[in-house]
C-alpha positions as CSV (number, residue, x, y, z in Angstrom):
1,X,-96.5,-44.1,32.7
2,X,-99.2,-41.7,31.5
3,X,-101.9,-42.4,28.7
4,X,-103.7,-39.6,27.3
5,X,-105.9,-39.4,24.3
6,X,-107.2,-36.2,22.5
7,X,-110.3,-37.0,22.5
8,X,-110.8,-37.2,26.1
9,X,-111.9,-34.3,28.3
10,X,-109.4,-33.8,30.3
11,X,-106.7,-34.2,28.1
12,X,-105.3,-30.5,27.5
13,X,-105.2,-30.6,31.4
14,X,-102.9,-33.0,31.5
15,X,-100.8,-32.5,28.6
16,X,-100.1,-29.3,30.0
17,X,-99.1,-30.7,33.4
18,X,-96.8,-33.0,31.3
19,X,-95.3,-29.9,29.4
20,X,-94.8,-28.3,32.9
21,X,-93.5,-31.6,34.6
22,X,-89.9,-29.9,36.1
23,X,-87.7,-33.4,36.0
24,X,-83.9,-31.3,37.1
25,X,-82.6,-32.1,40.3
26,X,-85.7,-31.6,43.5
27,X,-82.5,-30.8,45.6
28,X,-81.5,-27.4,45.4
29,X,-77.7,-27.3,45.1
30,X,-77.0,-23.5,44.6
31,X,-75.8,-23.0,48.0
32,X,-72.9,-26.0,47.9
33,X,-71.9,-24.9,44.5
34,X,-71.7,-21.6,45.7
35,X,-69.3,-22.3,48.3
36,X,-66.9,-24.7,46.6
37,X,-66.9,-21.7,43.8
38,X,-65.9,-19.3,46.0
39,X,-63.3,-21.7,47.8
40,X,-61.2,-23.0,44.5
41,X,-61.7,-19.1,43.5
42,X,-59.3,-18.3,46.6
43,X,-57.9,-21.4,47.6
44,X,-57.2,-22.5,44.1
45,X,-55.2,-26.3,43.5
46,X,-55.6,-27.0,47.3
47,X,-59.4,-26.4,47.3
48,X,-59.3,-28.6,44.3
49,X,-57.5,-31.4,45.8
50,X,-59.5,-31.5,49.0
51,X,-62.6,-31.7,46.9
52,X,-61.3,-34.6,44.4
53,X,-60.4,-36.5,47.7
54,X,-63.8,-36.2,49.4
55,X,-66.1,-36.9,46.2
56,X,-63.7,-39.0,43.9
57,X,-62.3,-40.5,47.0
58,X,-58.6,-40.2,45.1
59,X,-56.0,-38.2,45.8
60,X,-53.6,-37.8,42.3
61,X,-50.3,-37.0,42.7
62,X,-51.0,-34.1,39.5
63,X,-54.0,-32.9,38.7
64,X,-52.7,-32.5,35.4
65,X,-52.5,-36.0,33.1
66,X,-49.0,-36.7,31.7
67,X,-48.7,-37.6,28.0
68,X,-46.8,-40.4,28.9
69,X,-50.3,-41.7,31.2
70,X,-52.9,-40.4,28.9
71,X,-50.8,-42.7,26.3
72,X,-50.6,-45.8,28.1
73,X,-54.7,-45.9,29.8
74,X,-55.7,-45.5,25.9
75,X,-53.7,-47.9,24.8
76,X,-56.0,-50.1,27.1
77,X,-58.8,-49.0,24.5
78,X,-60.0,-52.4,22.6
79,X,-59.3,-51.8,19.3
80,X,-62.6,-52.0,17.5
81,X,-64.1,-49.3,20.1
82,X,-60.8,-47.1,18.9
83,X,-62.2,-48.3,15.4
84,X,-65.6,-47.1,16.0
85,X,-64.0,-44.0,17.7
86,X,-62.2,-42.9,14.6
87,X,-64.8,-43.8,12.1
88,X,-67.3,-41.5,14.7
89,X,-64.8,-38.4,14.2
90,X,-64.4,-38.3,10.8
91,X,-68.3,-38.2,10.5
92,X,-68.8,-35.5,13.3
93,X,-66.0,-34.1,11.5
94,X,-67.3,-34.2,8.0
95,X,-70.5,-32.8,9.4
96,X,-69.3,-29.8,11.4
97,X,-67.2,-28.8,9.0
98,X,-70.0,-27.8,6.5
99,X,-70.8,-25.2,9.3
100,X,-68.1,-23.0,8.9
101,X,-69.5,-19.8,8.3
102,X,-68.1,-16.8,5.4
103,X,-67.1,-13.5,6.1
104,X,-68.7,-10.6,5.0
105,X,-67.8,-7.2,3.5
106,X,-69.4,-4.9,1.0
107,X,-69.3,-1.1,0.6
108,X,-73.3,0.3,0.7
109,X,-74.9,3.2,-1.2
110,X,-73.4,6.2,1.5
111,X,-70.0,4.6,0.3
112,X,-69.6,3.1,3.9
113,X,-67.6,0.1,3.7
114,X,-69.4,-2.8,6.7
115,X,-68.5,-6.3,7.6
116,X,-68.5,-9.0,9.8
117,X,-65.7,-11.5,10.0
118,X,-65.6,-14.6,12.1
119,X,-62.9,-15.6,14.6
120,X,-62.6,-18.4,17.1
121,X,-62.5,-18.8,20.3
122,X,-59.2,-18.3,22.5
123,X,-59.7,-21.3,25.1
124,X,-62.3,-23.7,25.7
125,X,-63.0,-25.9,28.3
126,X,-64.9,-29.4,27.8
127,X,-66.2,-31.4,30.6
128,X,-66.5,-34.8,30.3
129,X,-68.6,-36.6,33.0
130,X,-66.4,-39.8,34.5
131,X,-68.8,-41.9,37.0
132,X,-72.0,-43.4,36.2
133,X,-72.4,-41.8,32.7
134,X,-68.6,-41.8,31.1
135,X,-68.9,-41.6,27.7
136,X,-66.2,-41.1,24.7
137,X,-68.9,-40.4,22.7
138,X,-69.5,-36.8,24.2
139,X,-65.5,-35.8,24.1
140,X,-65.7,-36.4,20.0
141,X,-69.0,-34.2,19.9
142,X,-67.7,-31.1,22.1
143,X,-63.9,-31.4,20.8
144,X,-64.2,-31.8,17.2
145,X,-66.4,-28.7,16.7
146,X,-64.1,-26.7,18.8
147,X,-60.9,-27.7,16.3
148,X,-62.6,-27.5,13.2
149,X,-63.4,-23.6,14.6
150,X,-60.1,-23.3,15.1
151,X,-59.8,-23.0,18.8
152,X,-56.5,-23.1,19.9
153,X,-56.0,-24.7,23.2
154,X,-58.7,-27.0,24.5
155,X,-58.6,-28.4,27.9
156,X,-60.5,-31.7,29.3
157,X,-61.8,-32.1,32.6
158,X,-62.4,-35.8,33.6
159,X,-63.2,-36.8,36.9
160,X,-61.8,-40.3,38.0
161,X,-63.6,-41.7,41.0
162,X,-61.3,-43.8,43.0
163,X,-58.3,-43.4,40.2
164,X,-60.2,-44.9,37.1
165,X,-60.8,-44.0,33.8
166,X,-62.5,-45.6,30.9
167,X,-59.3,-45.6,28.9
168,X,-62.1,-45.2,25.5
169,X,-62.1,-41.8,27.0
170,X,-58.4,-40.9,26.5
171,X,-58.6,-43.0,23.3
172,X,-61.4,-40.3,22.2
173,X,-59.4,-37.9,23.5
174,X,-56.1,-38.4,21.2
175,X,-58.1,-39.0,17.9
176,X,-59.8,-35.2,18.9
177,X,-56.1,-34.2,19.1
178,X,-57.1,-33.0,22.9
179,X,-53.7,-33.1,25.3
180,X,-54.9,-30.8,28.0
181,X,-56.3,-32.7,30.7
182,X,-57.1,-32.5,34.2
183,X,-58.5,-35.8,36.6
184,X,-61.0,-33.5,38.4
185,X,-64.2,-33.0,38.3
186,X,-67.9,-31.7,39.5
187,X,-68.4,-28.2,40.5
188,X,-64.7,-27.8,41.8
189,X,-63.9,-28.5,38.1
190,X,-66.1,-25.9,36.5
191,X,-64.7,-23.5,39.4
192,X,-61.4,-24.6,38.4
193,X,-62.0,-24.1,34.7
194,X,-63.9,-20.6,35.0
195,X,-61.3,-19.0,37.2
196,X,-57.8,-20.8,36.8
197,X,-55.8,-22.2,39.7
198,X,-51.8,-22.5,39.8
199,X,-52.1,-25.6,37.8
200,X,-54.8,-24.7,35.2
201,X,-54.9,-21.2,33.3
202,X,-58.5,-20.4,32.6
203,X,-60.4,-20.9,29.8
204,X,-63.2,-18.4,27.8
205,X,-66.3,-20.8,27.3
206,X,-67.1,-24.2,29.4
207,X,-69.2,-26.9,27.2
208,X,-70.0,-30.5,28.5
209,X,-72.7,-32.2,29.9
210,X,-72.6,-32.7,33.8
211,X,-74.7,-33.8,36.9
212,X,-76.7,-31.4,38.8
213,X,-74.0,-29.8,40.6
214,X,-71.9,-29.4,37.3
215,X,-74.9,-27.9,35.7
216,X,-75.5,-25.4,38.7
217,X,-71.8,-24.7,38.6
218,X,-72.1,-23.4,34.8
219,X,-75.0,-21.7,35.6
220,X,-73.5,-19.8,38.9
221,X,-70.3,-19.0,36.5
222,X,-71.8,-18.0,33.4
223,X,-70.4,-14.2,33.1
224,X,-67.4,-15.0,34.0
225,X,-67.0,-17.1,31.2
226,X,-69.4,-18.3,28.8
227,X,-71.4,-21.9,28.5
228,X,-72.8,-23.7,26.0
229,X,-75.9,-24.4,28.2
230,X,-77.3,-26.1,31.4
231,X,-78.1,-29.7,30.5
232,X,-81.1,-31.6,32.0
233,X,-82.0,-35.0,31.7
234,X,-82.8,-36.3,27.9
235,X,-85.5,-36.8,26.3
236,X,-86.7,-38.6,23.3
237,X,-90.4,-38.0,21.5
238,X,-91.5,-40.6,18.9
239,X,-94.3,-40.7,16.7
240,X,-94.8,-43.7,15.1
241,X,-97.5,-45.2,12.9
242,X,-98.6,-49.0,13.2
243,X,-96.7,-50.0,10.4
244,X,-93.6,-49.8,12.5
245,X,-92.3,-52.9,14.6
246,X,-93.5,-52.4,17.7
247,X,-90.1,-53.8,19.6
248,X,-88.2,-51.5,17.4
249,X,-90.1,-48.3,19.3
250,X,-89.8,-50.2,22.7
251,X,-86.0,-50.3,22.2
252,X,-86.0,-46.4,20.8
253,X,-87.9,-45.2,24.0
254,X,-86.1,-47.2,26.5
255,X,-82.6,-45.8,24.6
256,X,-83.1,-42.4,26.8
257,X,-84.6,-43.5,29.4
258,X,-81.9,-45.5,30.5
259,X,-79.9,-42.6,30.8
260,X,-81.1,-41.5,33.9
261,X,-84.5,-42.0,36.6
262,X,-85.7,-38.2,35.2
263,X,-85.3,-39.2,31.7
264,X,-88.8,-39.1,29.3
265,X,-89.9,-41.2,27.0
266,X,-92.8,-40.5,24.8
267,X,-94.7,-42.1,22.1
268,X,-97.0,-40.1,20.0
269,X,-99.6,-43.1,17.6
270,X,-102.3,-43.1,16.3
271,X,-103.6,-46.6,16.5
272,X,-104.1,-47.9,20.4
273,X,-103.8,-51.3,19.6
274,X,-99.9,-50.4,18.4
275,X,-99.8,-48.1,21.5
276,X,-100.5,-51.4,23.7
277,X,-98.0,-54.1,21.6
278,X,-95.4,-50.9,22.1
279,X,-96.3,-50.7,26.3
280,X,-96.1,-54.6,26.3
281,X,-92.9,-54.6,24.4
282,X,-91.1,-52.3,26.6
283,X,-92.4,-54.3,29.7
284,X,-91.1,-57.2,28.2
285,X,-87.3,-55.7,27.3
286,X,-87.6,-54.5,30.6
287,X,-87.5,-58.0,32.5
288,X,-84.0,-58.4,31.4
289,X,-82.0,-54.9,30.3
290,X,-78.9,-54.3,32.5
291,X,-79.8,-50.7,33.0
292,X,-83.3,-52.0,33.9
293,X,-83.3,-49.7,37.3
294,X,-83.0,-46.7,35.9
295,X,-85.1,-47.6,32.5
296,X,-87.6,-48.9,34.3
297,X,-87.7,-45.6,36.6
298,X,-87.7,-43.1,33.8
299,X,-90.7,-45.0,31.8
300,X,-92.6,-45.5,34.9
301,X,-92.7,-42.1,36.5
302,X,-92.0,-39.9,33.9
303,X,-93.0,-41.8,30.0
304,X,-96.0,-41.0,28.1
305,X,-98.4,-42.4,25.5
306,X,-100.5,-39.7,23.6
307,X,-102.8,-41.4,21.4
308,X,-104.1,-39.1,18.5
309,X,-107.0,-39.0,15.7
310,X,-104.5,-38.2,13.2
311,X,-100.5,-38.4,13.1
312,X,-100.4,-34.5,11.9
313,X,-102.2,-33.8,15.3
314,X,-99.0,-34.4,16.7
315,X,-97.1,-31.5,15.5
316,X,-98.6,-29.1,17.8
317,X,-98.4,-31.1,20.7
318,X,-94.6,-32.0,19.8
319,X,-93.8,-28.2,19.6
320,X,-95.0,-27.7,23.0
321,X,-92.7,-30.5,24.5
322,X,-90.1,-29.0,22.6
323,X,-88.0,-32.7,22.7
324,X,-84.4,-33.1,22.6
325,X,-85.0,-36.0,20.8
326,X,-87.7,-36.5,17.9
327,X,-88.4,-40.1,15.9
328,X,-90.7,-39.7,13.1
329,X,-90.8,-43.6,12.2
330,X,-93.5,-42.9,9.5
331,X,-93.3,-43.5,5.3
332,X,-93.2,-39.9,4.9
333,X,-91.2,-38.4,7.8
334,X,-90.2,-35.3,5.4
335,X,-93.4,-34.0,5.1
336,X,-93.8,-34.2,9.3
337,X,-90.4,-32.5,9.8
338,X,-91.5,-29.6,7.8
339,X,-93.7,-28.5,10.0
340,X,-91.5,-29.3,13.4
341,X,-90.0,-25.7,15.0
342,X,-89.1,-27.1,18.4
343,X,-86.8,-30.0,18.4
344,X,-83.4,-30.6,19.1
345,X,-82.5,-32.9,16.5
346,X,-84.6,-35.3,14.2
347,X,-84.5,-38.6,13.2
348,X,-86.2,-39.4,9.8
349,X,-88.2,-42.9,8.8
350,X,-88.2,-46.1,10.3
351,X,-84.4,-47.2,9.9
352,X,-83.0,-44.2,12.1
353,X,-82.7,-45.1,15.6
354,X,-81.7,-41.5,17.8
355,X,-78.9,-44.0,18.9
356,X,-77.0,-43.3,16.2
357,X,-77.1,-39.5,16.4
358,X,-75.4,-40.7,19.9
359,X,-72.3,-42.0,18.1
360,X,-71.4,-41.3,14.3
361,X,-74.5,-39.9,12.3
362,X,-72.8,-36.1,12.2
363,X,-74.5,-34.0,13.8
364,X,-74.2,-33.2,17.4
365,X,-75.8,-35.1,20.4
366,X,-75.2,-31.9,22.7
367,X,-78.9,-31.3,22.4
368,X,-81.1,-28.6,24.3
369,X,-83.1,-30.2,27.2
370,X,-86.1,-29.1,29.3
371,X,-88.2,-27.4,26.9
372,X,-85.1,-25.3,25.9
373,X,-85.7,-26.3,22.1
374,X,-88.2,-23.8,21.9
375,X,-85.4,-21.3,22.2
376,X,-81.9,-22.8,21.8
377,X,-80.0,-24.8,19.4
378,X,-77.8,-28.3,20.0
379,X,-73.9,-27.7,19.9
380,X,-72.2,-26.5,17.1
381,X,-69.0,-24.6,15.3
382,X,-71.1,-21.8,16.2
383,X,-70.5,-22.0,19.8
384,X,-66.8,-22.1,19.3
385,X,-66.6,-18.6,17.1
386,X,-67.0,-15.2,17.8
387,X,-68.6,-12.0,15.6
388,X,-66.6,-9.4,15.2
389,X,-68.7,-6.3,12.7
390,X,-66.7,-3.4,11.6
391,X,-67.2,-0.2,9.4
392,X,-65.2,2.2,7.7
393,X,-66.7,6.3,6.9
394,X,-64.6,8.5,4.3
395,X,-65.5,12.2,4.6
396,X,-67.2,11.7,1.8
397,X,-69.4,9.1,3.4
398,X,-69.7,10.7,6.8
399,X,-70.9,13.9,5.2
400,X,-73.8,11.7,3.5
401,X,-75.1,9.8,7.1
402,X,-73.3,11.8,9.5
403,X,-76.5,14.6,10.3
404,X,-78.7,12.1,11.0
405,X,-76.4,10.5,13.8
406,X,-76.1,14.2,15.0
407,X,-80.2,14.5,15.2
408,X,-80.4,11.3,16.7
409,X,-77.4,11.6,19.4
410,X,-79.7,15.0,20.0
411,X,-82.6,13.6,20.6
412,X,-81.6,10.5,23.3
413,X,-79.4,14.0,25.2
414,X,-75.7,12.7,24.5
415,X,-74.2,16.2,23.3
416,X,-70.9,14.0,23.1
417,X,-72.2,11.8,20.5
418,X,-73.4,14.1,18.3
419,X,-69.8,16.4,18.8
420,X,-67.9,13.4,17.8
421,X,-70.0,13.3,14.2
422,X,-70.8,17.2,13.9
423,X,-66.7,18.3,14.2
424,X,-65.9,16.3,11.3
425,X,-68.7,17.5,9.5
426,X,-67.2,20.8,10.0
């Protein structure tokens, strides 16, 4: 675990190596998810199978679920989970469906009449990870958009290792209203979902967070169809003042780092003496967490401490690390967020743990990673719908703009352009 301060003298040179820090994957699997691409591409269900049998070490007599077993393995679901489920989809529900964007169409000053209308998309696939992170929480947060866009056929691909499931997955599955499903998955499932196979028609766009060879799988198919974005581990940035509970911030950072050994956790204060009661606090949570392996890998080789002169200093540094995750547990978190432009998603005050952005707060835990929230947005009914613009010239209207084109088409040297506009001028 790193501590920096601002006011030390080599501190820009190390938070800049902590911006930098690359935490994907060190292995470089392009060249395996290359081939098993290129294989399910030719060989289609029987390069499929072969691969479900080697990784998941199960060999399903369909690759396709029945209704009959999807049923039955969430009916397994306890029934306050199903509870929590269904109270989680009507919020991402309510949430998403403020999103929905309105037409547009007006007729301008040349008498051209312009618009954009929105439409959904065809065919979606969602991939839902099925071994050590199997979570119902992400099949609400990728499905629900997608119907409220009004996507017509979305299709699940969940890998079960050995022949399990965590029937809460299929339980998530029926309240999203999703049917489609297929036990497969890795990169032979994103090969699978990109180009079709005898058993699964192709979809348009692949969402879904994935290991590193599902996230190189999107990456290597991206063109073919589109993707919502190649995850990386999470990340989670609090800045916290010393009013705050110090345990509560040790829990909060060790949230996302228990997600995976490349998770980061960082705490932004401005008082070291809360910096050190938070450090103890997370050493102490440590001794007994269940996930403690993994927690305790994240916080040790990739957490941070940044201790600042002022909690406002933090908004420049947070912008740089660009976090999937910010906590501003501070009595005026408002007045912080207003100045945030690279974040994921925000948590405001003291009583907001980012866990609950996980479940049921509304809006989506699909989240940009590595830096990406510099750029790039978490998911949304946005990524389920298209643009389409259109325009409509009368004579009247052509004759007003229509020279102009002509000069222009003219002056890149496309004679055709300009004698598609000038010979209805004429």
């Amino acid at each position: 675990m790193q501590l920096l301060q601002t006011t030390d003298k080599d501190f820009y040179v190390r938070f800049k190596a902590l911006v930098s820090d690359r935490r994907e994957a060190t292995v470089d699997v392009s060249g395996t998810v290359k081939d098993i691409l290129a294989d399910v591409k030719v060989r289609g269900d029987a390069a499929v199978r072969e691969y479900t049998t080697k990784f998941d070490h199960y060999s399903p007599p369909s690759l396709h679920l029945s209704a009959d077993f999807i049923a039955a393995q969430a009916a397994k679901c306890p029934p306050d989970v199903k509870d929590a489920l269904a109270l989680a989809a009507d919020r991402i529900g309510f949430f998403h469906q403020k999103q929905l964007p309105q037409d547009i169409g007006y007729t301008d000053s040349a008498g051209v009449k312009l618009g954009l209308n929105w439409v959904s998309l065809s065919q979606v696939g969602i991939y839902v990870p099925g071994g050590r992170a199997s979570y119902p929480s992400s099949v609400l947060m990728n499905a629900v958009p997608a119907k409220i866009a009004g996507v017509e056929r979305i299709v699940m691909a969940v890998p079960m290792p050995r022949g399990e499931i965590n029937p809460a997955v299929l339980a998530a599955a029926e309240i999203a209203g999703v049917t489609e499903i297929y036990s497969i998955g890795g990169a032979q499932a994103i090969a699978a979902l990109a180009y079709g196979t005898e058993t699964l028609t192709p979809v348009d766009k692949i969402v879904g967070p994935g290991n590193a060879y599902v996230a190189e799988a999107k990456r290597q198919v991206f063109g073919t169809v589109g993707i919502d974005s190649v995850a990386g581990p999470s990340e989670i940035l609090v800045v916290a003042d010393s009013q705050n509970n110090p345990e509560w911030i040790a829990w909060d950072l060790l949230s996302q780092a228990e997600h995976d050994p490349s998770a980061q956790s960082i705490l932004i204060t401005d008082t070291a003496a809360f910096a050190e009661k938070a450090i103890a606090a997370i050493e102490q949570i440590l001794v007994n967490l269940p996930t403690k392996e993994v927690a305790k890998a994240s916080w040790e080789k990739h957490g941070a401490v940044i201790l600042v002169e002022n909690l406002t200093d933090s908004i420049p540094l947070l912008n740089q690390l660009a976090p999937e995750h910010v906590e501003l547990c501070v009595d005026d978190p408002q007045e912080l967020a207003s100045k945030i432009k690279c974040a994921g998603s925000i948590f405001l005050g003291r009583y907001t743990p980012e866990a609950i952005g996980d479940y049921l707060g509304g809006p989506n835990h699909v989240l940009p990673t590595a830096r990406s929230a510099r750029f790039a947005s978490g998911l949304s009914v946005y990524d389920f719908l298209k643009r389409i613009t259109y325009l409509e010239c009368n004579q009247q209207a052509l004759q007003t703009i229509g020279k102009a084109a002509v000069t222009l088409a003219a002056a890149e040297g496309l004679p055709a352009h300009g004698g598609s506009v000038s010979i209805r001028l004429e």
